[in-house]
C-alpha positions as CSV (number, residue, x, y, z in Angstrom):
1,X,12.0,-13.0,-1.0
2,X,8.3,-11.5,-2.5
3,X,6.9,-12.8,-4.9
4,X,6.3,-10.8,-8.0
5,X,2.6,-10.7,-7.5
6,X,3.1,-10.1,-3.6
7,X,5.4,-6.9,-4.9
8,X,1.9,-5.9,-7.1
9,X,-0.3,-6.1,-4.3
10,X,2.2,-4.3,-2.0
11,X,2.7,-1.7,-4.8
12,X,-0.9,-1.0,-5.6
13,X,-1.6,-0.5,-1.4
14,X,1.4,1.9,-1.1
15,X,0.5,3.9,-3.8
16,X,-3.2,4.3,-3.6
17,X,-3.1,4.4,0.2
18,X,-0.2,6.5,0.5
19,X,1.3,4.5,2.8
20,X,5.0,3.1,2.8
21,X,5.8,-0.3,1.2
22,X,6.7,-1.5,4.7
23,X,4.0,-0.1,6.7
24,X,1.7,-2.7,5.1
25,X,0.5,-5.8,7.0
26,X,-1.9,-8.2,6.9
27,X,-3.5,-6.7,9.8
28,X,-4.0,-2.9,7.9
29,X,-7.1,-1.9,7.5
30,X,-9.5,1.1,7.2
31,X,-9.9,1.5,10.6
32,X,-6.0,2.0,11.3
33,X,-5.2,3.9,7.8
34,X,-6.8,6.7,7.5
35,X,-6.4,7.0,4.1
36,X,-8.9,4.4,3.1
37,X,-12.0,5.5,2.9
38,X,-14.5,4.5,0.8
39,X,-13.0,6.3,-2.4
40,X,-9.6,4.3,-2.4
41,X,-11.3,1.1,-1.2
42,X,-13.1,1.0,-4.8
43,X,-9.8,2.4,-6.5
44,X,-7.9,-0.8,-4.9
45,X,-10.5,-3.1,-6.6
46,X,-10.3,-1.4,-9.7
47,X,-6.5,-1.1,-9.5
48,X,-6.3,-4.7,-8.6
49,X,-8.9,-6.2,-10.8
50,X,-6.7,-4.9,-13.9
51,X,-3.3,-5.7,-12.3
52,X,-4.5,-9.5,-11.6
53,X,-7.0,-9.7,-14.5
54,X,-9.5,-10.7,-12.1
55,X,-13.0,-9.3,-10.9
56,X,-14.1,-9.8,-7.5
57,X,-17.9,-9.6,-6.7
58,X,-19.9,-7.0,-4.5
59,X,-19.8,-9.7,-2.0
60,X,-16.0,-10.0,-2.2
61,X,-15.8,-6.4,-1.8
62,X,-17.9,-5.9,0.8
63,X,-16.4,-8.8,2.9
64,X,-12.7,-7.2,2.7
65,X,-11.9,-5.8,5.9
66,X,-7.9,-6.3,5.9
67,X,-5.2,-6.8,3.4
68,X,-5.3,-10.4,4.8
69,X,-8.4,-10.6,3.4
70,X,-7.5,-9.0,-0.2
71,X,-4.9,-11.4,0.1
72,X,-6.9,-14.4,0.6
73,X,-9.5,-12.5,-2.0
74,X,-6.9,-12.7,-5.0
75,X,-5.8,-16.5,-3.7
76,X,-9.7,-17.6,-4.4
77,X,-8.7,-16.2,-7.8
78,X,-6.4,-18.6,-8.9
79,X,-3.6,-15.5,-7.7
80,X,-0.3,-17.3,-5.7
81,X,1.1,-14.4,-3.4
């Protein structure tokens, strides 16, 4: 069962990615979706910074390379996935 915040994230990823719900693993990154480039990577940390009510640094950002690492990103932030 996913969590409620695990859904948001999944959501969020799927939708600004435009990628299918169950495409996404923890492996994805921009170097296997085409679709994020550098535009969408700063509209997933502004979509997730209002969706969590949290705000990751440039050094957060810039240290992302996977949604393993977003995951672990929102998990420094007090977020339970």
């Amino acid at each position: 069962m996913m969590s409620e915040n695990l859904k948001t994230l999944y959501t969020i990823l799927s939708e600004v990615l435009g990628v299918d719900v169950g495409a996404i693993t923890d492996e994805m990154s921009p170097e296997t979706t085409p679709s994020w480039d550098s535009y969408n990577a700063l509209m997933l940390v502004s979509e997730l910074e209002t969706a969590f009510h949290v705000h990751f640094t440039m050094d957060e950002v810039v240290a992302v390379k996977n949604v393993g690492d977003i995951k672990m990103a929102l998990k420094r932030h007090g977020i339970e996935l």
